[in-house]
C-alpha positions as CSV (number, residue, x, y, z in Angstrom):
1,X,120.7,43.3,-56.5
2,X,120.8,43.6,-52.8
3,X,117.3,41.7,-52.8
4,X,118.4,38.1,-53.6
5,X,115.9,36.3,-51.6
6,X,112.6,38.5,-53.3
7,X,114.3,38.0,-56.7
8,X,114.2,34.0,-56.5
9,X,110.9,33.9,-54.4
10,X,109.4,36.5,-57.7
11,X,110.3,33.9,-60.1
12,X,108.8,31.1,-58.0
13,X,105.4,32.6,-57.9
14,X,105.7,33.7,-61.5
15,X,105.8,29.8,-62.2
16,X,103.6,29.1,-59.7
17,X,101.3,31.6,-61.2
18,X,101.8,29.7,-64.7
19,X,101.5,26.7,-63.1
20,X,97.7,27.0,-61.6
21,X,96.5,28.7,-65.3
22,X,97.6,25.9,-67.0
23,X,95.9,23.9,-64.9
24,X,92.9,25.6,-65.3
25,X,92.8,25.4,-68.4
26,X,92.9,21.4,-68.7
27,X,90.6,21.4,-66.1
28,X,88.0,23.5,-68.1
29,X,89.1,21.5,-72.0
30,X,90.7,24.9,-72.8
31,X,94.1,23.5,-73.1
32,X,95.3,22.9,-76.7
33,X,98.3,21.1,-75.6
34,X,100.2,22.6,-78.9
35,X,103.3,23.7,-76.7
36,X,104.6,23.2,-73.1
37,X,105.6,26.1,-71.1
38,X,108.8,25.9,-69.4
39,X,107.6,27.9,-66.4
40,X,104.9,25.0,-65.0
41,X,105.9,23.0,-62.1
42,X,105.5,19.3,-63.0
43,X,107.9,17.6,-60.4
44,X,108.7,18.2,-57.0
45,X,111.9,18.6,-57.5
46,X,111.2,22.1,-59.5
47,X,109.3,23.5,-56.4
48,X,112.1,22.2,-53.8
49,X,115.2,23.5,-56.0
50,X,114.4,27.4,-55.1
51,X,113.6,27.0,-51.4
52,X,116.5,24.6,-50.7
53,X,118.9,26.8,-52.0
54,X,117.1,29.7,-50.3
55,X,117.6,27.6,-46.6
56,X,121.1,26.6,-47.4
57,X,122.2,30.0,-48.1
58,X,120.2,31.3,-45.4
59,X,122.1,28.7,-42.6
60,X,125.6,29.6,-44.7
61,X,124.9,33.5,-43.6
62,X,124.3,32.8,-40.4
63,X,120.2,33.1,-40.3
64,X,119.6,29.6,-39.2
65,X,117.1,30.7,-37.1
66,X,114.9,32.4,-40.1
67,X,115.9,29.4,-41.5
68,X,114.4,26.8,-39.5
69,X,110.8,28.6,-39.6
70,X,108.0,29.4,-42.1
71,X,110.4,28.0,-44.3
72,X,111.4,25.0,-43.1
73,X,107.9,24.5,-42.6
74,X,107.2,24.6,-45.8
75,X,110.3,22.2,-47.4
76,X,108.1,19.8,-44.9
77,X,105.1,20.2,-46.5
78,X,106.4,20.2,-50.2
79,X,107.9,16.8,-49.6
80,X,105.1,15.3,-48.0
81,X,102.5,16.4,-50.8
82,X,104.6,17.1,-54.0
83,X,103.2,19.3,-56.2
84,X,99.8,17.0,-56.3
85,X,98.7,16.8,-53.1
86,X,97.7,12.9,-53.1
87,X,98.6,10.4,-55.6
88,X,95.9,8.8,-57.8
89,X,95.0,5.6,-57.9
90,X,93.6,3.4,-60.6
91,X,91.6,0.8,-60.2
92,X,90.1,-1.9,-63.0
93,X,88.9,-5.4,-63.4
94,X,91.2,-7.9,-64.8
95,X,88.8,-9.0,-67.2
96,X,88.5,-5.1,-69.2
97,X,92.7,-5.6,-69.4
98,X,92.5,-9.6,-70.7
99,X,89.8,-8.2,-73.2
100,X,92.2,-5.3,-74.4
101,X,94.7,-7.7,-74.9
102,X,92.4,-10.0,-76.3
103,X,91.5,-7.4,-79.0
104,X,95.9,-6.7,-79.7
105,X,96.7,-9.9,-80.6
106,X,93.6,-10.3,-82.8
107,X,94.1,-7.2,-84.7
108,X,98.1,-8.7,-85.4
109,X,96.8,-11.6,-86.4
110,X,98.7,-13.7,-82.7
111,X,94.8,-15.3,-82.3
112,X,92.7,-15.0,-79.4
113,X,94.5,-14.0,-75.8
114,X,91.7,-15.0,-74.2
115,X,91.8,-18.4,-75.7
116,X,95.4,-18.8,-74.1
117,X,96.7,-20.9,-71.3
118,X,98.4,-19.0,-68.2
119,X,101.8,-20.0,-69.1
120,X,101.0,-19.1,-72.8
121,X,99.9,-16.1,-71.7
122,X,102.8,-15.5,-69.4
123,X,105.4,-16.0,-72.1
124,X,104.3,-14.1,-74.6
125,X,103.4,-10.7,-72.2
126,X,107.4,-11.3,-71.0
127,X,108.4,-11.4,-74.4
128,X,106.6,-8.3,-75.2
129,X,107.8,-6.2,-72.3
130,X,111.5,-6.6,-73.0
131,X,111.0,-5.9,-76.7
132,X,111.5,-2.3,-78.2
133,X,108.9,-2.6,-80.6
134,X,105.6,-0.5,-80.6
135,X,102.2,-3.0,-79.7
136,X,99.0,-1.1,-79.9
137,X,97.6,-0.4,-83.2
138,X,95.7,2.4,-84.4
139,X,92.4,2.6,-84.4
140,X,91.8,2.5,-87.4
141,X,93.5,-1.3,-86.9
142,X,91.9,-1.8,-84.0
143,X,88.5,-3.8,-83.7
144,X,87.2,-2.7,-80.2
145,X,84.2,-2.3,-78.6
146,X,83.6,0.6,-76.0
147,X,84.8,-1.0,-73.4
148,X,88.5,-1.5,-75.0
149,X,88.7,1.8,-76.0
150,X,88.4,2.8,-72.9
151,X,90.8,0.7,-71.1
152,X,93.2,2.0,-73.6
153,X,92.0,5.4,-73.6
154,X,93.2,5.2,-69.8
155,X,96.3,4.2,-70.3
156,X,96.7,6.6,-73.2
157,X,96.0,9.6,-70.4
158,X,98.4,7.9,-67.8
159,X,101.2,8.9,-70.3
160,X,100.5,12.5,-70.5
161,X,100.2,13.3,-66.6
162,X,103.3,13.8,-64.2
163,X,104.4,10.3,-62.5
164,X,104.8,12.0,-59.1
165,X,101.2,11.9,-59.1
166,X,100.3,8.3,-60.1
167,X,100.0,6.0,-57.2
168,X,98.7,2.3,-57.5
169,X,97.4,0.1,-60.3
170,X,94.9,-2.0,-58.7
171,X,93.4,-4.6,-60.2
172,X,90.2,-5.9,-59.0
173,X,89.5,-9.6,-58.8
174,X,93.1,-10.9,-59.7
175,X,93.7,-14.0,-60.1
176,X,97.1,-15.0,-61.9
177,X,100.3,-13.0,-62.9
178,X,99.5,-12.8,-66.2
179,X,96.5,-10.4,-65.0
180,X,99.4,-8.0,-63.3
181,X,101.7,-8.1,-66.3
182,X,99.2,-7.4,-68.9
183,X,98.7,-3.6,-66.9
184,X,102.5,-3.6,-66.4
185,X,102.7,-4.2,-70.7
186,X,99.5,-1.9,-71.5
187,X,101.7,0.8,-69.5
188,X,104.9,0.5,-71.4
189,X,103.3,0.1,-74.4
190,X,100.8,3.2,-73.9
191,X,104.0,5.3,-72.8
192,X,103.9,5.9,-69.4
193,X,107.4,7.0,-68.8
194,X,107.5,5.9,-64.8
195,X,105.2,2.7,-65.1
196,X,102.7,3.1,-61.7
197,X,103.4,0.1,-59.4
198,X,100.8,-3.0,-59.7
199,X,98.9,-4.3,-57.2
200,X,96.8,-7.1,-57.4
201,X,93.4,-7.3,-55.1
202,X,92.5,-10.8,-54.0
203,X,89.1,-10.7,-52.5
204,X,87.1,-14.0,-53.1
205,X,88.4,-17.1,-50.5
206,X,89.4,-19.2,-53.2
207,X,91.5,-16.4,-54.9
208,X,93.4,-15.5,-51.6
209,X,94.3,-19.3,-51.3
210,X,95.6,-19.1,-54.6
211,X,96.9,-15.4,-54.1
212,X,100.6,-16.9,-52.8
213,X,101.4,-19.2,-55.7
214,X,100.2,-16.6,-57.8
215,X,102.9,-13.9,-56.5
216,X,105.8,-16.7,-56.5
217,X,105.0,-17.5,-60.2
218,X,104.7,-13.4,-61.1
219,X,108.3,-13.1,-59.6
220,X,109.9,-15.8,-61.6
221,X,109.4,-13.6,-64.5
222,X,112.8,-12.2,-65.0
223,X,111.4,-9.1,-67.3
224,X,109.3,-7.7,-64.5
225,X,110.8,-9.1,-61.3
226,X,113.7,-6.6,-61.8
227,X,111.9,-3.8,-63.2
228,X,110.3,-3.4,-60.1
229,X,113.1,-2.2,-57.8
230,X,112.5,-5.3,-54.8
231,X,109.2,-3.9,-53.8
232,X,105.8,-4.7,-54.4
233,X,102.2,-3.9,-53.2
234,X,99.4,-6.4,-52.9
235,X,96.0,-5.6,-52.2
236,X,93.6,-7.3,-50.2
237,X,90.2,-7.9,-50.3
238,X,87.8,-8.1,-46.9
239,X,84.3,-7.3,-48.2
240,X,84.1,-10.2,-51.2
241,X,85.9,-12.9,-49.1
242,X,83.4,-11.8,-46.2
243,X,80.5,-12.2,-48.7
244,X,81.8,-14.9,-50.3
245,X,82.5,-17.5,-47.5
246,X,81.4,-15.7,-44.0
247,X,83.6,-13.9,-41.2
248,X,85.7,-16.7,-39.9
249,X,87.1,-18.0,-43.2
250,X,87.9,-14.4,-44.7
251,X,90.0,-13.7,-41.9
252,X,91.6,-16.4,-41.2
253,X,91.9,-16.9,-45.3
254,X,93.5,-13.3,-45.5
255,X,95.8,-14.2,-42.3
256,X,97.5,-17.6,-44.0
257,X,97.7,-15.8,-47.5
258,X,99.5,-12.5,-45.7
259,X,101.9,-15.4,-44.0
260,X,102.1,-17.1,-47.4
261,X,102.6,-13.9,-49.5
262,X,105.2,-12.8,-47.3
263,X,106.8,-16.0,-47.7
264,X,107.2,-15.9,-51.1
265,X,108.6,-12.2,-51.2
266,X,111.4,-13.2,-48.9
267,X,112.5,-16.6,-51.3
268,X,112.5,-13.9,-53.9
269,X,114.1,-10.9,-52.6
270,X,111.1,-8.3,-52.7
271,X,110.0,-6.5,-49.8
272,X,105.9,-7.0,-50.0
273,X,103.8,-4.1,-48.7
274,X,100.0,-4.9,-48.4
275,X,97.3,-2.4,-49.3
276,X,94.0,-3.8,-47.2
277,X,91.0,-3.2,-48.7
278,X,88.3,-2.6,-45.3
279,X,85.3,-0.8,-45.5
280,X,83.6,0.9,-42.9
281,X,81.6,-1.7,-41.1
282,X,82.8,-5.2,-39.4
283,X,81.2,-7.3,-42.2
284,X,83.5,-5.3,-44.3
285,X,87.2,-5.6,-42.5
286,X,86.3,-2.4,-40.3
287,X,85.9,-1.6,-36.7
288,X,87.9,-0.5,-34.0
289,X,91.4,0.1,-35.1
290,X,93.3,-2.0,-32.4
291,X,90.9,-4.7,-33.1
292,X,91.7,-5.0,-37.0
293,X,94.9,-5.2,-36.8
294,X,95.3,-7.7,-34.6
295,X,94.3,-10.1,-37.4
296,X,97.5,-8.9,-39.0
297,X,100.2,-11.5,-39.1
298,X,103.7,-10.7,-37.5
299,X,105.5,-9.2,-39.8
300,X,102.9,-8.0,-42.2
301,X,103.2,-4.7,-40.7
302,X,106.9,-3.5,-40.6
303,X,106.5,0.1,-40.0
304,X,103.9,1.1,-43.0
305,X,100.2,0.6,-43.1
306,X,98.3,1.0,-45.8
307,X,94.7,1.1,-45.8
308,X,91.4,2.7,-47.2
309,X,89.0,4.7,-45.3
310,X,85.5,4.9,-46.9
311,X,82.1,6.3,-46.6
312,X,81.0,7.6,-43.4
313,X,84.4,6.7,-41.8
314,X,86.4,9.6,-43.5
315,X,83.8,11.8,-41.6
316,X,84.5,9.8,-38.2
317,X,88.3,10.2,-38.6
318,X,89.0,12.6,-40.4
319,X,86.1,15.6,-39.8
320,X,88.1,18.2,-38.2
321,X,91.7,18.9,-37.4
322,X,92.0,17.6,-34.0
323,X,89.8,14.1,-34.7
324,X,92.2,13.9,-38.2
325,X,95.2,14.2,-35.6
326,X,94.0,12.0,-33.7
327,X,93.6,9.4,-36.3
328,X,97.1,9.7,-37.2
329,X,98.2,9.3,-33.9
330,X,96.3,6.0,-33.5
331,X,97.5,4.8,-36.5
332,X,101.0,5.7,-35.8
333,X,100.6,4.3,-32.4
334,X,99.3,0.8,-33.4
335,X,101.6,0.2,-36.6
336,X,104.7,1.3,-34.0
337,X,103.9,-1.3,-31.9
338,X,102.8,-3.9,-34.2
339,X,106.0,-3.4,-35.5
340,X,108.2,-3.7,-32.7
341,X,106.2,-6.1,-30.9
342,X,104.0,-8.3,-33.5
343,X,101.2,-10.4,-32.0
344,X,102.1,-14.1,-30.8
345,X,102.0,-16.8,-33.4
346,X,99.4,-19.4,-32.5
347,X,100.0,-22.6,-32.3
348,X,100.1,-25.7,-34.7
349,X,97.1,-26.7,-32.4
350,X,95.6,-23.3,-32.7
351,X,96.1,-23.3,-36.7
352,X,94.1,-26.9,-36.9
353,X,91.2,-25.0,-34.4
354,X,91.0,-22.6,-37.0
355,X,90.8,-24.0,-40.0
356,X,88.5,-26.3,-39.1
357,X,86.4,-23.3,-37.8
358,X,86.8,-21.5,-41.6
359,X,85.8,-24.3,-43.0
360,X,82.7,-25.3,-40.5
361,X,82.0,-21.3,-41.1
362,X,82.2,-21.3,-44.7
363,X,80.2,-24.5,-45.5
364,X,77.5,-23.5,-43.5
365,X,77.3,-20.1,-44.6
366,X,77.2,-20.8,-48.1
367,X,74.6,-23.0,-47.9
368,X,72.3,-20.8,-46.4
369,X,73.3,-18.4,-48.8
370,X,74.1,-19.7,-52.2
371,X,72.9,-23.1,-51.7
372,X,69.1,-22.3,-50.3
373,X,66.4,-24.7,-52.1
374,X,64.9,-23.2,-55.2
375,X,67.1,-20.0,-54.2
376,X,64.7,-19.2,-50.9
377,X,67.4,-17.1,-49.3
378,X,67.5,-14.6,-52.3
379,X,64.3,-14.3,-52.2
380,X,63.9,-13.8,-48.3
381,X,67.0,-11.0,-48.8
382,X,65.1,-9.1,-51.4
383,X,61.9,-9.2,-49.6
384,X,63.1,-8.5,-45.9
385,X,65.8,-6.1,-46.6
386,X,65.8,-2.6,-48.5
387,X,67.9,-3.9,-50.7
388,X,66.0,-2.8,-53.9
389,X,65.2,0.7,-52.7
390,X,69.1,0.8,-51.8
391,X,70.2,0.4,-55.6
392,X,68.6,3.1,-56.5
393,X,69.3,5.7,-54.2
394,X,72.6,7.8,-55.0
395,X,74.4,6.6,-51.8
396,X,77.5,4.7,-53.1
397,X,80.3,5.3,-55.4
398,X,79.9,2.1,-57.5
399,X,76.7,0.2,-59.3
400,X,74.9,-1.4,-56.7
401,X,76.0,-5.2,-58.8
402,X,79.1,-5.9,-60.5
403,X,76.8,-7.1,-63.1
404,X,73.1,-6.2,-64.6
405,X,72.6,-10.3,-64.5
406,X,72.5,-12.6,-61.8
407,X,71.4,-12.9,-58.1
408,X,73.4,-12.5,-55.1
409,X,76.7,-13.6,-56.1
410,X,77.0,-10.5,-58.3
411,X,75.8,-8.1,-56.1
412,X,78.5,-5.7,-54.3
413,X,79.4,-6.1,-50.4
414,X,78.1,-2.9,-49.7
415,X,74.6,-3.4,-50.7
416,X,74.7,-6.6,-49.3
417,X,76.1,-5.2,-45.2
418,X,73.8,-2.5,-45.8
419,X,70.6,-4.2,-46.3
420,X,71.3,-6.2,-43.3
421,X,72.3,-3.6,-41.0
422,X,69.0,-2.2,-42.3
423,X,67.3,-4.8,-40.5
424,X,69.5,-5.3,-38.0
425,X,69.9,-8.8,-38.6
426,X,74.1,-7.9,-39.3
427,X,73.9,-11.8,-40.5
428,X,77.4,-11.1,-42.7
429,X,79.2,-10.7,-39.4
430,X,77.9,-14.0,-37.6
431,X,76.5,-16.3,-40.2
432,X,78.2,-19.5,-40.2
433,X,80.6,-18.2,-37.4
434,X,78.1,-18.7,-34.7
435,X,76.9,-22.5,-36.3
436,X,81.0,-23.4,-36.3
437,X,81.8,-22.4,-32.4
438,X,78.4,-24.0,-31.2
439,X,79.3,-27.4,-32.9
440,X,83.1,-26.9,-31.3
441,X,81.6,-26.4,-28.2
442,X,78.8,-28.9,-28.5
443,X,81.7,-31.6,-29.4
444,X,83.6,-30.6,-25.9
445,X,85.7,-28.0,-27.7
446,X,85.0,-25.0,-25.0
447,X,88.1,-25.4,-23.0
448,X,90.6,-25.0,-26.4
449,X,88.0,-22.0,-27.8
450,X,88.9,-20.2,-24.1
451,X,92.3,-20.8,-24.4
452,X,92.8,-19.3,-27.3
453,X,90.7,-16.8,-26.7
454,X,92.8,-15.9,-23.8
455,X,96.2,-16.9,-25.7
456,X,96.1,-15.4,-29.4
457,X,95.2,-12.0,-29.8
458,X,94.0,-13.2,-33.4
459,X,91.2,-15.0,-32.2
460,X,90.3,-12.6,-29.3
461,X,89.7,-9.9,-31.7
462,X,88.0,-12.4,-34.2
463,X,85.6,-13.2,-31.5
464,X,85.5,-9.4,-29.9
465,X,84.5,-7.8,-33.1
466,X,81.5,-10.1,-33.3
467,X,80.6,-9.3,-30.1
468,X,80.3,-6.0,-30.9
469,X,78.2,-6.3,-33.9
470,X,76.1,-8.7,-32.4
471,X,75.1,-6.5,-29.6
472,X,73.8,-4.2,-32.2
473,X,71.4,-6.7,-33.7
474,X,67.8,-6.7,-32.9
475,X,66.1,-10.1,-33.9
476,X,62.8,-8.4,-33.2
477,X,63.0,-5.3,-35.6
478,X,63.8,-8.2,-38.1
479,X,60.8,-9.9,-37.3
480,X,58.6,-6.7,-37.5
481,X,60.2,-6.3,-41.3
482,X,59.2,-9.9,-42.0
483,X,55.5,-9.4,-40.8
484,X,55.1,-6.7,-43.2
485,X,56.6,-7.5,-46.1
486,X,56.5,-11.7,-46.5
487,X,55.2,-14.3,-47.4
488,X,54.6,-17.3,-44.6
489,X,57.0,-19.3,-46.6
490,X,59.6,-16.5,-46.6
491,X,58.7,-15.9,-43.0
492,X,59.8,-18.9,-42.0
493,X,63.4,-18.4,-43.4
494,X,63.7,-15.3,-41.1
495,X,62.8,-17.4,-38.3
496,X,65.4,-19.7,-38.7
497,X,67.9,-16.6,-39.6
498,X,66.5,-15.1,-36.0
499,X,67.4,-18.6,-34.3
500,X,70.7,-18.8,-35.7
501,X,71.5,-15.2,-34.4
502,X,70.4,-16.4,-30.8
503,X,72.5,-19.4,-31.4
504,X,75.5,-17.1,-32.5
505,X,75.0,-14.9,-29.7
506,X,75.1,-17.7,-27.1
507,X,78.5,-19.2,-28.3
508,X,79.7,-15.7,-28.3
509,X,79.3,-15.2,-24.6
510,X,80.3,-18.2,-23.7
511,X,83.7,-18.4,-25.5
512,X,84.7,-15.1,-24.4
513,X,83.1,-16.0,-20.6
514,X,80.6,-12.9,-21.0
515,X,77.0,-13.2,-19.3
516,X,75.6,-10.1,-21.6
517,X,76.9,-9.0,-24.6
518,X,79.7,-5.9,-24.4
519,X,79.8,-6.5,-20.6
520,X,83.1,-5.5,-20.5
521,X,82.4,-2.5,-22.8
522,X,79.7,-0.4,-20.4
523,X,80.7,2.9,-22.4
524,X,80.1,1.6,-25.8
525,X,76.5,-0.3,-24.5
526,X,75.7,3.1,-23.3
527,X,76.3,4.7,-26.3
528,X,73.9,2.3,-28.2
529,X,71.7,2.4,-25.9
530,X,70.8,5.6,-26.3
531,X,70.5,5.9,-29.4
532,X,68.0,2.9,-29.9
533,X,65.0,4.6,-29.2
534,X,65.0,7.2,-32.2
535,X,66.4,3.8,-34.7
536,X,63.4,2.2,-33.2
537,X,61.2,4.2,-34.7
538,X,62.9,5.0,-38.0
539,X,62.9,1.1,-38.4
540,X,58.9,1.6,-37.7
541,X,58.6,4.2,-40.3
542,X,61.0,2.3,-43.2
543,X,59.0,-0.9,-42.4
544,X,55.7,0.9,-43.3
545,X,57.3,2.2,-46.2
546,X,58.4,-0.5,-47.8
547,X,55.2,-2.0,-47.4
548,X,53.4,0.9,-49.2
549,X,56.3,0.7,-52.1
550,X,55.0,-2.8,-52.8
551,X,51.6,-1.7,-53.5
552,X,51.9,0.2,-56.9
553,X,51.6,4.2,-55.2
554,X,51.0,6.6,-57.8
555,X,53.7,8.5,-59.2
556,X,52.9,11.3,-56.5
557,X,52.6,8.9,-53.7
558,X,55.6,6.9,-55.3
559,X,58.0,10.2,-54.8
560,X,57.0,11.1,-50.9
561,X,57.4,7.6,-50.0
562,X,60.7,7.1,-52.0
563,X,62.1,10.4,-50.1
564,X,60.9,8.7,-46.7
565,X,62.6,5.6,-48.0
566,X,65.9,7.7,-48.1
567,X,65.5,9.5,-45.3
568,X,65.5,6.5,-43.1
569,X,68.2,4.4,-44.6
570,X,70.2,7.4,-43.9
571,X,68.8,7.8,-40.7
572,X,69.4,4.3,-39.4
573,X,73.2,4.5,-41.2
574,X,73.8,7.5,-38.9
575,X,72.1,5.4,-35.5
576,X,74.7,2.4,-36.3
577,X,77.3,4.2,-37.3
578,X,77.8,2.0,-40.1
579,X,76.5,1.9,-43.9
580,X,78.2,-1.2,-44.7
């Protein structure tokens, strides 16, 4: 009785207690799920309910001071991370959810979803979400293949878990708003009492053209528009744009759609909040913090930032308390001031430069790359590069290709800025850029390229991160690849690769008024520097590797050479501080 304060912390660790066991216990399949037990946490309102009326009484008594410690310390921390720590995100093609749905209406006997028009499509997933009636059969009605079941197997498993812990639906290669109500239906149809919010990822340049009439058409659908409480999240996507068009055009595509997208949020009354997709590298939407988000269009950034941090990156920012602090700082530091004082909006003269540079950028790029007479280039990339080797080492969460079939276009942008850093040719980052500013400038263009170099941080940081990457690239190393491992025709493609790269490098400089590369960066030229000795010869030994590889080894032979193989990928990851 005169222990009030032990008595309701007792009972708290009793359910605690009950709540780690039964977590356990689904973790290791022993969990029958027959009956629930009262005593497990499963919101964070449970957990807060005790120590909030533990503070309160404390601060009525007069022990504000006892209060305000370990205790308050820990209200802080339970609403920051819940009772789960992080929430979990889900991410899927939009294809797997059209087939799901595909396989629905076939088994009611509503024909063939995937046969459907977008507004037919649209009309009947509205009418479905506002109507009480169940939608997925059993499955024992069901005609689906693996890959259905799964789908619906996930959504199936969404139901059971706690909704403080869902996060994001993402849905991978969006490209209409039927795609985003389809996972909004397959959610309330499945059960899941507090539907996870859906975000769409737009990655390819001709989806994020399309990515703002897509949003204004998803929020003219009464049934989901206000189920959504005024807010939603869009994804973006800086790797497939990147491979899909070059450097300039993805980020100049991904600044007009943010404008755009933003746009239509405000003519419909719904706060947008964008979830940018960057990998670790430059060819991938990385690099230095202050840098990226400088392509962020005012307003795009109004006090949240939302962003992934991949690969080797979580190891750079986030290795040990005091970097991880750090990190947080920087980010808080930048989105504060993007916030309160958003970069200046270029001009209508500075728009035109632009575009036509994303479209110089793109046309070029993909014709070296896509377009390449009797597919050259894909050859050249799988002979030069590690590329091969790379798919089957166990260095990436995902399969190497979105797809077993197919060349290039279906291979993932991390393979694809990996081989090249590989090489050091880093042609994702300049390809096509460098081709675009040397025709601008060739045309009498320099003057407007300075000025809004000088003018619009946009372009400045455009141009600064390929600075950077192009001071990393070695046209020589590339050459040493080619000598070993092609052909004269496929020799001769490098050569031309090597002389766009000088090219590149030249309108670089001159644009930003530079007479050597990173000129005004001595500490980070210093830093490379010393480490290009010891990448030197790792690029020596891989070089001489991949040459054995192609000869047939024996299997013994095969396995040495194959551990070499990933001890220098690795190796020359760690020297550029990069693996794509």
């Amino acid at each position: 009785e005169g222990e009030p304060y032990r008595v309701l912390l007792m009972a708290l660790r009793r359910r605690l207690y009950r709540t780690r066991v039964k977590m356990e216990e689904v973790y290791l399949g022993h969990d029958s799920g027959a009956e629930e037990d009262a005593d497990v946490l499963t919101s964070q309102a449970q957990l807060l309910a005790p120590l909030e009326l533990m503070y309160r009484s404390l601060v009525t008594v007069g022990d504000r001071v006892l209060a305000n410690g370990t205790l308050l310390d820990l209200l802080r921390r339970v609403r920051t991370f819940g009772i789960c720590l992080a929430k979990m995100d889900i991410r899927q093609e939009s294809d797997r959810h059209s087939e799901a749905i595909d396989a629905i209406t076939r088994a009611l006997g509503l024909g063939r979803y995937l046969e459907w028009d977008e507004e037919a499509r649209i009309a009947w997933l509205s009418a479905e979400l506002v109507s009480p009636r169940p939608l997925i059969p059993d499955a024992g009605t069901l005609a689906a293949d693996e890959r259905v079941k799964e789908v619906l197997a996930t959504f199936a498993l969404l139901a059971t878990l706690p909704p403080e812990c869902l996060g994001a639906y993402c849905i991978s290669m969006a490209r209409s708003a039927s795609d985003v109500l389809a996972v909004r239906l397959l959610q309330v149809k499945s059960g899941v009492k507090s539907p996870m919010r859906v975000a769409p990822l737009f990655e390819t340049r001709e989806d994020l053209q399309n990515a703002p009439r897509v949003v204004a058409r998803l929020f003219s659908v009464a049934a989901y528009k206000g189920a959504i409480g005024g807010f939603h999240e869009v994804m973006l996507g800086y790797s497939d744009s990147s491979k899909d068009a070059g450097k300039f055009a993805s980020l100049w595509e991904l600044h007009v759609a943010m404008e755009k997208i933003l746009e239509a949020g405000r003519a419909a009354g719904v706060r947008i909040s964008f979830f940018h997709g960057r990998g670790g590298s430059i060819g991938r939407g990385g690099g230095p913090l202050h840098l990226a988000l400088l392509s962020q269009p005012a307003g795009s950034i109004a006090g949240a930032y939302r962003v992934t941090v991949q690969g080797e990156q979580i190891q750079a920012f986030l290795a040990s308390t005091e970097l991880a602090v750090h990190t947080f700082q920087s980010y808080a530091i930048s989105v504060l001031e993007h916030t309160i004082s958003p970069p200046k909006l270029p001009t209508d003269a500075q728009r035109a430069l632009m575009q036509q540079l994303a479209d110089a950028s793109a046309k070029a790029f993909q014709a070296q790359v896509y377009q390449s007479e009797d597919g050259i280039f894909s050859r050249y990339f799988h002979a030069a590069t590690p590329t091969s080797a790379l798919a089957s080492m166990n260095l990436g969460s995902r399969p190497a290709k979105r797809k077993a079939a197919g060349g290039i276009e279906t291979l993932r942008a991390i393979p694809w800025v990996f081989a090249w850093t590989q090489t050091r040719l880093h042609l994702p980052v300049w390809l096509g850029c460098g081709a675009a500013l040397a025709e601008r400038i060739a045309g009498g263009g320099l003057a407007e390229l300075r000025d809004a170099y000088s003018t619009w941080p946009f372009f400045r940081g455009l141009v600064d991160l390929m600075e950077l990457e192009l001071s990393k690239a070695e046209p020589a190393v590339s050459e040493y690849y080619d000598g070993r491992l092609c052909t004269p025709d496929l020799r001769a493609v490098g050569d031309g690769l090597r002389s766009a790269l000088a090219q590149a490098k030249a309108a670089v400089m001159e644009v930003a008024g530079h007479a050597l590369l990173l000129e005004n960066h001595p500490l980070a030229k210093q830093s490379f520097g010393l480490r290009q000795p010891y990448l030197l010869t790792l690029h020596a030994i891989q070089g001489e590797v991949m040459a054995r590889l192609k000869k047939e080894p024996s299997d013994a032979e095969r396995l040495a050479l194959d551990d070499a193989m990933t001890v220098t990928v690795q190796g020359v990851a760690a020297g550029m501080q990069n693996t794509g």
